[in-house]
Structures are given as C-alpha cells and as structure tokens.
N, C-alpha and C positions, 0 to 999 in steps of 0.2 A: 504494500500500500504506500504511496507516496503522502509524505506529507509538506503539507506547505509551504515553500522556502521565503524564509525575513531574511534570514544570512546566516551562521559556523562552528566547527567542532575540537580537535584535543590532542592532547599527551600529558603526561605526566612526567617529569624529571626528579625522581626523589634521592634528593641530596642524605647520604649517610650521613649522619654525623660520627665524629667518633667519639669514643668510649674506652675505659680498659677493660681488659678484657677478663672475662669471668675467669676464678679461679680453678671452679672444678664442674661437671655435669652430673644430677641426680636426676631419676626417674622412676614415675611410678604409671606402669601401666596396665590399663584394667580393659577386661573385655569380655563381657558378659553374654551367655549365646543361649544356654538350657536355664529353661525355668521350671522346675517340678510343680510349682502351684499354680501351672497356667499349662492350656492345650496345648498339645505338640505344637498345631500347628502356628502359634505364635512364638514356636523357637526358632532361631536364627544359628547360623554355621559360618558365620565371619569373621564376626571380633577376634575369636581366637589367631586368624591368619592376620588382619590386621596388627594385633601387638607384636607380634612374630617379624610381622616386616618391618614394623618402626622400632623394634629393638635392633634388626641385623643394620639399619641404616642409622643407629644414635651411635652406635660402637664403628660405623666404616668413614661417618662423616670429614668432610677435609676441614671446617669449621674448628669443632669443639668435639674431636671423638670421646665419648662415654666410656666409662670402665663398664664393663660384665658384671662386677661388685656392687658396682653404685646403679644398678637399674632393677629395680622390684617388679617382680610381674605377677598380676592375681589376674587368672583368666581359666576358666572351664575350656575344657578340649585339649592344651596346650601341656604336652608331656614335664614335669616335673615343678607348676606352678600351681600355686595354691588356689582353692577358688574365691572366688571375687564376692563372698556374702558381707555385710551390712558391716560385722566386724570386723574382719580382716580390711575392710579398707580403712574403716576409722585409725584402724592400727598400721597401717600403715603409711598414712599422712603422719599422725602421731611422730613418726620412727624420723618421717621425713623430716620433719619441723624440727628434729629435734636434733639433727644432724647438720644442718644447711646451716651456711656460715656468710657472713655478708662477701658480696661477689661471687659469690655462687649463681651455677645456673639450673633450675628446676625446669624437667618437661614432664606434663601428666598429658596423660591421653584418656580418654573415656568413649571405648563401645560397644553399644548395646542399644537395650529400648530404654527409651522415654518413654511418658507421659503425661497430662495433666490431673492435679484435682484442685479442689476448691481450697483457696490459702487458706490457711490458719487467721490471716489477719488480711481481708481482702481489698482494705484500703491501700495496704500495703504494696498490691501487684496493680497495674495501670488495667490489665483484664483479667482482675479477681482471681486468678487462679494462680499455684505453684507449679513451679516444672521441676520433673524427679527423673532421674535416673534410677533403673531397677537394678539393684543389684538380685544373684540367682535367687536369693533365698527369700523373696518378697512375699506376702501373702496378701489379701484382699482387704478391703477399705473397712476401715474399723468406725463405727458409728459413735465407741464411746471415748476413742479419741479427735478423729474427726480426721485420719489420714489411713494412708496405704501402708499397712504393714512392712517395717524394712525400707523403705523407700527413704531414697537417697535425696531430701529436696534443696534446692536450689539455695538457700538461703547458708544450708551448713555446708555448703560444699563452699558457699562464699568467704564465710569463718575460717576453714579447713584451710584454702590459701590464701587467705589473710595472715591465717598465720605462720606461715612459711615465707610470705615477703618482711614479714615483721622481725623475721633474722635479717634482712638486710641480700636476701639473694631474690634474682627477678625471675620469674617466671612466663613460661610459656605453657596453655592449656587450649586443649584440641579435643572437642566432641563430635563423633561422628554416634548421633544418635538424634531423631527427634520427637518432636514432643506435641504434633498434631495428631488426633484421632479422626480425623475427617475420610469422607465416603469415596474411596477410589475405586478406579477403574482400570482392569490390566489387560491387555490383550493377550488372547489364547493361544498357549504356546511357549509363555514368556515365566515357568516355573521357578527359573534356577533364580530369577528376580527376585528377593523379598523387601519388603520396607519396615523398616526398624522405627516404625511407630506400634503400641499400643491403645486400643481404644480403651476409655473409659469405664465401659462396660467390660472387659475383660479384666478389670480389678473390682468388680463390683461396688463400683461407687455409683451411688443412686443416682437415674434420670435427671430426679428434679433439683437436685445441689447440683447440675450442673448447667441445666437449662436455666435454672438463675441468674446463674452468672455470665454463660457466653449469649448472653442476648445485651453485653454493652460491648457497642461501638469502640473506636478510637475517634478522638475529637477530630483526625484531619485524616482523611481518605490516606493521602500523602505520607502519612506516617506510617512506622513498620512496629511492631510491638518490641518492647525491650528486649536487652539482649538476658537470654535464659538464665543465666549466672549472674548474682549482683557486680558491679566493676567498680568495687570501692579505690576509690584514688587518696585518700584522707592521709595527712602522717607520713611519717619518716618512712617510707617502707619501699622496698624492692619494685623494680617496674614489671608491668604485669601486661601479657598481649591475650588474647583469647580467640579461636576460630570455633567457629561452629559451622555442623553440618548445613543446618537448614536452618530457617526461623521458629518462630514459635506456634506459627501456624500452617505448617509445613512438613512436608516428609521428605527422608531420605532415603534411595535403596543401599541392597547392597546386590552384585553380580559377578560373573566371573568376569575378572583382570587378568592380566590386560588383554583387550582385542586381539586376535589372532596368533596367538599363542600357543603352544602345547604344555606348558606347565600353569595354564591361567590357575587361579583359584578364585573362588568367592572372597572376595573382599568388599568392607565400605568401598562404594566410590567415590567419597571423598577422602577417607584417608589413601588409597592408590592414589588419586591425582593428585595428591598432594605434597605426598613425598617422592613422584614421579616426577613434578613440577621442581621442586627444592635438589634433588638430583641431579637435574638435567642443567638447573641455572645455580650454580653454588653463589655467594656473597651477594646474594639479593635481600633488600628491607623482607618484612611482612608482608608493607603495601604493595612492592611487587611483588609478592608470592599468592598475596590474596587477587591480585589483578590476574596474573596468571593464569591461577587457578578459575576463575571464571571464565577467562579466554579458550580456557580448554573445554569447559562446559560446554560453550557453544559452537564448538568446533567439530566436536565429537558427540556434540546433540544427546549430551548424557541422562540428562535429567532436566523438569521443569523444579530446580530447586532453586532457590538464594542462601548462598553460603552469607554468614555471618564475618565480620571481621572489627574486633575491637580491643582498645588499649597502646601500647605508645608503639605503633605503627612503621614508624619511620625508621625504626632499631634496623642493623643487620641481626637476621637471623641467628640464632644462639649467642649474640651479642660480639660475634665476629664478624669483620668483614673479609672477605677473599679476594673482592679485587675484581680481574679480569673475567669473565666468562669463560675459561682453557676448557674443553674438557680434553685430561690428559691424564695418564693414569702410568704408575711404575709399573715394569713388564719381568715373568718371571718364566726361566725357560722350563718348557712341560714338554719332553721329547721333539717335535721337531714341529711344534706351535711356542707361540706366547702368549702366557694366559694376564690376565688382569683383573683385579679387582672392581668390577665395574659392570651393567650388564642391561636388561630389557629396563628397569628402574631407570638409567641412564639413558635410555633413548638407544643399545644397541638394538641388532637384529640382525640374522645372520647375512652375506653377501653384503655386507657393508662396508666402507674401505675406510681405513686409520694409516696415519701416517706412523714411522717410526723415526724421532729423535734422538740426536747423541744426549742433547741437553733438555730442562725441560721448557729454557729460555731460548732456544734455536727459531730461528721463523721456520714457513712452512716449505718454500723451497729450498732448506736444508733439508731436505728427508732424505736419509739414507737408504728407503727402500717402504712399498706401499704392503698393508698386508690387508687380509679378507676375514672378516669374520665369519668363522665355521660353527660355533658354539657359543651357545646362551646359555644363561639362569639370571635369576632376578636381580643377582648380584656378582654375578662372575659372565667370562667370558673366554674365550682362546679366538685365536686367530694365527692364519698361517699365512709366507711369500711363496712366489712361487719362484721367485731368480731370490729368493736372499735366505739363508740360513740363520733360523733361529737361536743357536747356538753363537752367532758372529752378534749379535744386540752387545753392546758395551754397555760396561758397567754404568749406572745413570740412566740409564736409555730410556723412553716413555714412549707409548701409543698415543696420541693423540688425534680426535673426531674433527676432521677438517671440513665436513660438509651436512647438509642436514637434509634428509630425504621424505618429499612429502607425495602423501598417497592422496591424488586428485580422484581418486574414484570412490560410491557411493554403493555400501550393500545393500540392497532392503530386503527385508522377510516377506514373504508373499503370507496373504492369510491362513488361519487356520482350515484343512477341507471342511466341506459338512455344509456349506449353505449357497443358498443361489448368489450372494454376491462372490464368495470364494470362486464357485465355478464361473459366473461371469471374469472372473479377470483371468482363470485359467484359457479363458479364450482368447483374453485380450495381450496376454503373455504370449501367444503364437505371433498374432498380428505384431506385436512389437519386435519379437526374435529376428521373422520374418523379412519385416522391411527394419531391422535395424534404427528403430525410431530412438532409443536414447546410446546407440554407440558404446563401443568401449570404456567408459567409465563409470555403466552404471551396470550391477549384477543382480540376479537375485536366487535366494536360497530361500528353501523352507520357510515354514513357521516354525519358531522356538530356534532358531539358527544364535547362539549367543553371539555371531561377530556382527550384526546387525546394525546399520547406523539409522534407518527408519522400518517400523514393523507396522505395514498394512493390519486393518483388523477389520473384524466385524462384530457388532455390540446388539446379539438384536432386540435386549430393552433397551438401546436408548431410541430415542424422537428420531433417527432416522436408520432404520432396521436395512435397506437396503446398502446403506451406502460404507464406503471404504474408507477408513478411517486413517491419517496420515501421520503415525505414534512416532514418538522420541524410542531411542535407545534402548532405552528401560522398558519401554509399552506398559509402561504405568503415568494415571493422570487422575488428577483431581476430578470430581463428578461435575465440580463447579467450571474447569476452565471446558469443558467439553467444546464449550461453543467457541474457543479458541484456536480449535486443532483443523486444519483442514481435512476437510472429506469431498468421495464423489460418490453419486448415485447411480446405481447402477441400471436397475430395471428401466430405462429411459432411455438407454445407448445401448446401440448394434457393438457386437466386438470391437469393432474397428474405432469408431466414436469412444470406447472406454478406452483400447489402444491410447490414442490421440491423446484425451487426457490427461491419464497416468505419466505419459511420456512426458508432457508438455511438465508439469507438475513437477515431475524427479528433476528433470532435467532444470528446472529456476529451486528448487532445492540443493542441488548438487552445486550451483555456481554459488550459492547463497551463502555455504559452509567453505567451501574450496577460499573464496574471497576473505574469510575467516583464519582459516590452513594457512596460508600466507604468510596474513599478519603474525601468526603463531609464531613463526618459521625468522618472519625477518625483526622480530624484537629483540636483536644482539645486543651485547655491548657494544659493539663496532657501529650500530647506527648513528646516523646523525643524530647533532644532539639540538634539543628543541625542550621549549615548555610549554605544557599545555594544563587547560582545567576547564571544566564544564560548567554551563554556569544557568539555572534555572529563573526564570523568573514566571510573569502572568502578563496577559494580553487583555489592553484595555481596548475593547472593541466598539468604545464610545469616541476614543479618540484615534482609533488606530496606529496605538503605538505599546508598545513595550512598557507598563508603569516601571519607572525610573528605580522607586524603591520596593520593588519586588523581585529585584536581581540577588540573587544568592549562588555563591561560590558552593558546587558540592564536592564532598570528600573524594579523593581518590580511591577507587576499591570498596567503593558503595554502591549497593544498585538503589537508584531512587525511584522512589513512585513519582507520575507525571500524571497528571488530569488531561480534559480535553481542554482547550485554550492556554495551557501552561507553553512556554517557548524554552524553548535552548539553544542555549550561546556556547561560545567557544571565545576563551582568552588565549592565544597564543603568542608568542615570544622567541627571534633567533636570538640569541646570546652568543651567536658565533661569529667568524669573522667573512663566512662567505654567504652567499644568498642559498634561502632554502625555498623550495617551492610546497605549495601544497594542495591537497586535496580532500574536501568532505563527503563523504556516501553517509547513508541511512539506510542499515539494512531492517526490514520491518517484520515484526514476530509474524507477518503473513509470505517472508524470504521475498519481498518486496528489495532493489536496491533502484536509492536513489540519489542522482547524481545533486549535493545541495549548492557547491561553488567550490573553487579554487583559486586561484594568485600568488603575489612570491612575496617569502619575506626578506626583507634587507637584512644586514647584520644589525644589529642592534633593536629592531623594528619587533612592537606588539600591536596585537590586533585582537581586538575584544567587541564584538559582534554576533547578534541574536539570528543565528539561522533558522530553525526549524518551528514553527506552531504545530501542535499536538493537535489533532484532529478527533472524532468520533468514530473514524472510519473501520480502526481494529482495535484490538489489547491486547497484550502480552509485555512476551520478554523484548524489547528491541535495542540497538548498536549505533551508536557514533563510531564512525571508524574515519580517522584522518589518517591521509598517507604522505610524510615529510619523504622529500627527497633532495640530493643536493641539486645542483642549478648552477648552470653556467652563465656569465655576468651577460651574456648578449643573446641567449638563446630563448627560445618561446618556452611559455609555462607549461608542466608537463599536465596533461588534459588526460586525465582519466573517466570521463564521462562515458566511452564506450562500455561501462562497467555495467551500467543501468538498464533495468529491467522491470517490470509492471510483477502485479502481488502473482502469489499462486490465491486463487478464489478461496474464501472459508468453503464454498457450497459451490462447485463446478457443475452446469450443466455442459451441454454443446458444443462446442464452439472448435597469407603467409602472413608470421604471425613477426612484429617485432624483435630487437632485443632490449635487454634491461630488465625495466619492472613491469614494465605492458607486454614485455614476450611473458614471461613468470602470469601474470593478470590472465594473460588470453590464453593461454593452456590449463589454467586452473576453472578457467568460465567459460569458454567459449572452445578452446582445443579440441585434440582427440586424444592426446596421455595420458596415460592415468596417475603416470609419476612425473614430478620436475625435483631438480636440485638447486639448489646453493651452498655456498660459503658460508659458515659462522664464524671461522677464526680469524684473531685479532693477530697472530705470527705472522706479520705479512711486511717485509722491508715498508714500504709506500702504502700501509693503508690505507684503500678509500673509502669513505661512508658508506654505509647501504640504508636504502629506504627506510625508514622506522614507520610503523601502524602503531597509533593509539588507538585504542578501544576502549570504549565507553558502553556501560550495559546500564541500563533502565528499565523500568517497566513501567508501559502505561495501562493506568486503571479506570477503572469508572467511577464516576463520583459517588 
C-alpha cells in the first residue's frame, strides 16, 4: 500500500561510549519446558536447547568469555542441571547476589511460559494485571491467596536483580517467554511450532478476575504496555539492559533453528536470533543488537512478534567493545582440514569460502590461500584447500569470512491436503510449474515443510473458508490481526486465474523481503557512515501542515505504534567529509514498496523532513528503509525508484541488470538468482564504503 508522501527516512549511528571493562562474567540460566500440573500439551521442548546454546556461546564469546564455574544452569531436559522449581531459582539468584562484586558482569536468561493474572495490587500495573514466569513446579490459582501457585511474578524477579546490581555489577537479562493468552491461529501442518504463552485458564484462575481487569484500555492507542519486568533505575547500582521476547500482549514461538539445517533443533526464536545476531556482529551496543535482531525478523518473516528492548542501550555488549566487525577465527590443524571454533551460529555453511591469514591484522589480499567449508555445527567448523596444505597454516594463522552470501529465493509450504481450496491450488501449482510464472526463486514444498518462509493455509472457520491464507514462518497468528494477512479466494478463479494470483503475490513478496536481505547483508562496519533518527509527529488537516509541536524524536530499536494521520520524518546528517546520496522506500505490512524521495547530502549537511502520512489504507508491521550510498562530487543522485511496487491485495480477486547497488537491488527484486554476494570485510589496503540500509520498523494501528 502506498502511502502519502510530505517528505523522509533514517539510520542510526550509535556512538559507544567507553567504559572499563567488567571484571568477571556470572550467569544464571533457567529454562523451563515440562510442567507436571499442566496438560502435556502445554509442555514445551526448547528452553532446554536454548540455555545449552547460550551457555556454549557465554564461554566461546570474543567479548567477555565466561568461566564453566561461574555459569548456573537450572533447566528440565538438560543432562546434569538441576531443575528450575520456584526454589532452586530463588537460591540461586541468592548465590548470585551474593557472589557478584562491583564491575562484574551478570547475564540471566529466562525460558519458558509466561502468563498473566490479576496483580496483587492492581493500581500498581498500568493493565491491572502481573506477568509471571512459570517455573516446573507451579500449580493452579489459589483463591485464598489471590495468585498462581509457585509463580514466579514480575515484581520479585524485579527485587531479585535489584539486588545483584546493588553489588555494584551490571546486568544483562533476556526473556524468551510471553505473557499473552490470546486466541490464535496456526496453520495445519505447522506442529513442530509451539508458543510459549499460557492461557489463563490453564492455571485456573477465574473468568471473571480477569475479564475485570482486561477490559481497560491504554490511555493512547500509541502506547505499548510496560515492559514485563519493573526497570528500576533508583540508587547507586549496577547498569541494567533487559530484552524481551514479545510484549505483554503478545506471543512468542519456539521452532526448529536454524532454517535449512540438518542439526536444526527446537529453539526460542528469539533466543536463536539473537545470539545468531550477536555472533555474526561481535562489539555491537544492544541498540544495534536489538535493531538487528528485528531486521532479521522481517527478513526471515519469523514471526508477527515485537521484541522488547530496554535499559542503558547504548552499552557495548557484555560491556566490551571489539571494534571492527572481523569475523576471523584461530585455525587448528585436524588431518588435512582446518577446523575453527566458529560455525552455523556465525553465519557459516558448508561450500562457503574463508580466507587464510598469516596474521590476524593482514588485509585480505594477503591470503595465503582460499579454503571451503566442508563441515558444520553450531559452533565448530573445518574447512579444506585444494592447492594449499593444511598442515603449511603458520603458527598465528586465522580463517577469516570475507564475503556474505544471500539467498534471494522464497520457500513457501503449499497447504495442508483435504479441502477444495488445497486442491484448487494443486491445480494452480501445475499452471505455475508449467508456464514458469514465479521462476527460479520461488519453490514450494509441502505442508508442515519446517524450512518455510511463507505457509499457505486454509482456516475453514474463519469468515473466508474458501480462501488461501498468506502465513508468516511460524503459520501462527493472532485471531485479531487475521484481517491483516493476505489471502485469495478460490472458488471464483479457473486454475489458471488462481495461477496468476499466487504468482503475482509471491512474487511482490519475495522482492518485499529480498529488498530487506540486502539491507541485512550490507549493514557493515565498512559502511558509510551517516546519522539518522525517525521522527513522528500529527497532521493538522485544518491547516495542512505538520503541527510544529507534535514532532517527537523516536528511540532507536523501538517499534512504535502510528495512527492514521500521524506523519514520519527523517533527520539525517553527513558528518563526513565526502557527499553521501540517499534514498527512502516504504515497504508496507501489505509488501507494498514505495519509492518516498531521495537527494544528496553534502559533508556536513542535515536534513530533517516529514515524508510519509499514515493512511487508513492497511495495518500492520511496516519499514522505513533509507539506502546511504557514497556519491561522486559531479555525478547524478543514485535513483533507486525502480525499486517500487503496488501492495499484494488483503483480498485478491481477478485480475541486463546494473552494477553496484542497483545490480545487488535488481537480482534480489526483479533478477532471476537466487543467490548474490558481497564483501563484508574491512582488510582491505583502500577501503571503500558500501551502501549502508537503515531500517526502521513501526506499526500502524487503528485508533
């Protein structure tokens, strides 16, 4: 869907500050899966694999690696850890608080299920209610105290590290668990999916205590409900960052990690992306980790979730900074490969090419010889030459990832058999095959196919039984955004007319996310460097302008709610010394992209301009996406307008390539490959800039 252009969009440049650096890393982490006082079927098989991975990654980190001694682990499933009931973690915060020394650094994780019930003190919570993490041993709502047996609530987990920053060390705490009970919908097929919410009723806590309370609002559409964990800042005490899964009104899944894999497992998918993200980018803030981390979101079409991201933001990660973006890695000889400690978590895959260094300061035309990744695991890898002997690696030597390889093609799961809309597209899957209507970058597999990046469905209670529904990843969705997801109808189109559709549809899906891929891709260090920030205000449609004092600066690594008449600006900034060119698209939660404007900026030159008015036309998740590029002092601005594309319908009836950044553009949106590459490394004698994408995610709601 387009919406209306006033005028511009973004980036973010977050200046590290420094810090010294912590003295030592403690961890406690918990991950909750079997519950004996609740149905099987609301046990979960994740969390365990979750702590697993973020412990093998707290002890390999190039940061702050963790001692084996200094990291606790209480998780069911998870051979020789204790399990995670109600005591054992009190006691082991206890242990924590009571060990941590100022300049310390604390990382807690928490996953499992959430919940709501009704606060103890409901003036207390903005909507009446506590959010609790379950630990196994929880039992069901107690009337004659007025809470969930065992339950872990929000307020003492606030205490809990409080009083670990009150030693004087900072903390960082990650919840991959949420705390909405609301009515979803999962497409068939889609098992291995679960979502780590509990409802209400499966602690039996009464109806009517709670329809009490979620019948209040939030005072501003625009607002997002607090963050689940109180974020006391008061006092001398430790600094303190917090991520969360989802919001509070919100779910999270978990799946099998990673995509195309043969060792994938069930994992959160926000703990996977997260420390997949942190990985692949070492010595990034939060705020880039949390930006990231949603950029991967909508890349990968993971989920219709909003991670959370709060506390002092701007830190590098475990309170160190690393610098350049290298990924390089010491190499150890294993018969007549070299293996590395590094692996699918890091963005390998096998057939992938690393460079070998004498040093690990060498540029990248010093490579003494290219080798191939033959071997994977989440955290290891080997690779072989085929002119260089693995044994000839000098002492020093390091592999290093000198390119970053992106898959422009699009899986989707066909629906489950069993209904006339299923067999209608089995027809319509010939005619496509047939005349080759979406080409080589778009495939399809089964239903219940785990590598999936969109799973067709059929829902046939909802309000349109015939038609094909156009799922996320997950093929789980809120009952509420239904009317957000596109679909087509079937019973009303010849094969060939469904053909056409589906086609038409994947295919402004696939350039929607590709155009995304991209930006993923080209957010180096090595990029130009530029500042941006987003900037909302309200449209005064009496006078036809922008009211002057309803402009607000919004956070970086926040997704904001936007109404219909709210506008967005963009302040941008060259701080550099040559001209940067740029460009704003709008892609729209209907895979809408719209071209909003571009121009150059001079060195020194800001520009603070309201481009976009919020329309009625759809709602969703949608993207400011600016593309800085550099710019030659006498040359035309680089016009990326061919980018642009009209929505995919909610309700469909009827109806040679550059080079640079527009070659990279037109094979990811408009080409026939399904793979392009780049450069990420900065080893380069004459480095030149590359493109930079800011991203910006919003949502727009309904008043």
């Amino acid at each position: 869907m387009v919406r209306k252009t006033l005028t511009a969009l973004v980036t973010m440049a977050a200046l590290v500050p420094g810090l010294a650096l912590a003295r030592e890393g403690h961890a406690l982490l918990i991950g909750a899966s079997t519950y004996p006082a609740l149905d099987e079927r609301f046990w979960l098989r994740g969390p365990a694999n979750d702590v697993d991975l973020v412990a093998q990654y707290l002890q390999s980190n190039p940061a702050l690696p963790f001692d084996a001694g200094n990291i606790a682990i209480l998780a069911d499933g998870l051979e020789g850890a204790d399990a995670p009931t109600l005591a054992a973690i009190r006691a082991e915060f206890a242990a924590l608080a009571a060990r941590a020394e100022p300049g310390d650094f604390v990382y807690l994780h928490f996953s499992g299920h959430g919940s709501q019930m009704p606060a103890a003190d409901p003036s207390s919570e903005l909507d009446g209610l506590d959010e609790i993490f379950l630990p196994v041993d929880i039992g069901p709502w107690e009337d004659t105290i007025g809470q969930v047996e065992n339950a872990l609530v929000d307020d003492e987990i606030g205490q809990m590290i409080d009083a670990i920053r009150a030693r004087g060390a900072d903390v960082w705490v990650v919840f991959d668990s949420c705390h909405s009970g609301t009515a979803t919908r999962a497409a068939p097929g889609t098992e291995e999916v679960r979502l780590r919410q509990l409802p209400p009723g499966a602690l039996a806590i009464p109806p009517d205590a709670m329809d009490s309370i979620q019948t209040r609002a939030l005072p501003d559409p625009r607002a997002r409900a607090e963050a689940p964990v109180p974020m006391a800042t008061t006092g001398e005490m430790g600094k303190l960052t917090a991520f969360f899964a989802a919001q509070t009104n919100e779910t999270t899944p978990e799946k099998n990690m990673p995509k195309g894999k043969a060792n994938r497992r069930l994992q959160g998918v926000f703990t996977y992306t997260l420390f997949e993200t942190l990985a692949e980018r070492p010595g990034i803030t939060y705020r880039q980790l949390g930006q990231e981390v949603l950029r991967k979101y909508g890349t990968r079409n993971l989920a219709r979730t909003t991670p959370l991201f709060e506390g002092d933001l701007d830190l590098p990660v475990f309170g160190r900074d690393e610098g350049d973006r290298i990924l390089q890695w010491d190499v150890e000889v294993k018969g007549d490969a070299l293996a590395i400690k590094a692996g699918q978590l890091h963005g390998l895959a096998p057939g992938m090419t690393l460079a070998l260094l004498a040093s690990p300061a060498d540029p990248d035309d010093a490579a003494l010889a290219t080798f191939s990744v033959t071997e994977v695991t989440t955290f290891g890898a080997l690779a072989q030459a085929v002119d260089f002997a693995a044994s000839d690696a000098p002492p020093g030597a390091v592999l290093r990832k000198i390119g970053e390889t992106l898959d422009l093609s699009l899986t989707v799961a066909l629906p489950a058999p069993g209904s006339a809309p299923s067999d209608a597209m089995t027809a319509a899957l010939k005619v496509i095959e047939d005349s080759a209507l979406t080409g080589p970058r778009i495939r399809y597999v089964p239903a219940g196919d785990t590598e999936a990046d969109i799973r067709l469905a059929v829902f046939a209670d909802s309000p349109r039984p015939d038609a094909l529904w156009f799922m996320s990843a997950s093929g789980v969705t809120d009952d509420s955004e239904l009317a957000d997801i596109p679909s087509v109808s079937t019973g009303d189109k010849t094969a060939t007319e469904l053909a056409e559709v589906v086609a038409d549809n994947l295919t402004r899906m696939a350039r929607a996310l590709n155009l995304m891929k991209v930006g993923a891709a080209t957010s180096a260090a090595s990029a130009v460097k530029v500042e941006a920030q987003m900037v909302r205000g309200r449209f005064d449609a009496e006078n036809g302008i922008v009211a002057p004092d309803s402009r607000t600066m919004l956070a970086p690594a926040s997704v904001p709610r936007v109404l219909p008449d709210d506008t967005i600006g963009l302040n941008l900034t060259n701080p550099t010394d040559k001209p940067v060119d740029f460009n704003i698209l709008y892609v729209g939660s209907d895979y809408s992209i719209s071209f909003m404007d571009n121009g150059r900026l001079q060195p020194g030159d800001t520009l603070d301009e309201d481009y976009i008015l919020i329309t009625d036309a759809s709602f969703g998740r949608e993207r400011v996406i600016v593309v800085f590029s550099p710019a030659d002092p006498q040359s035309e601005v680089e016009d990326l307008s061919f980018l642009e594309q009209s929505a995919v319908e909610r309700t469909r009836a009827v109806g040679n390539a550059p080079d640079g950044i527009r070659g990279l553009l037109d094979e990811a949106g408009f080409g026939t490959t399904t793979r392009a590459a780049m450069s990420l490394s900065r080893r380069k004698k004459e480095p030149d800039p590359v493109p930079l994408f800011v991203q910006f995610e919003l949502d727009t709601v309904r008043p």
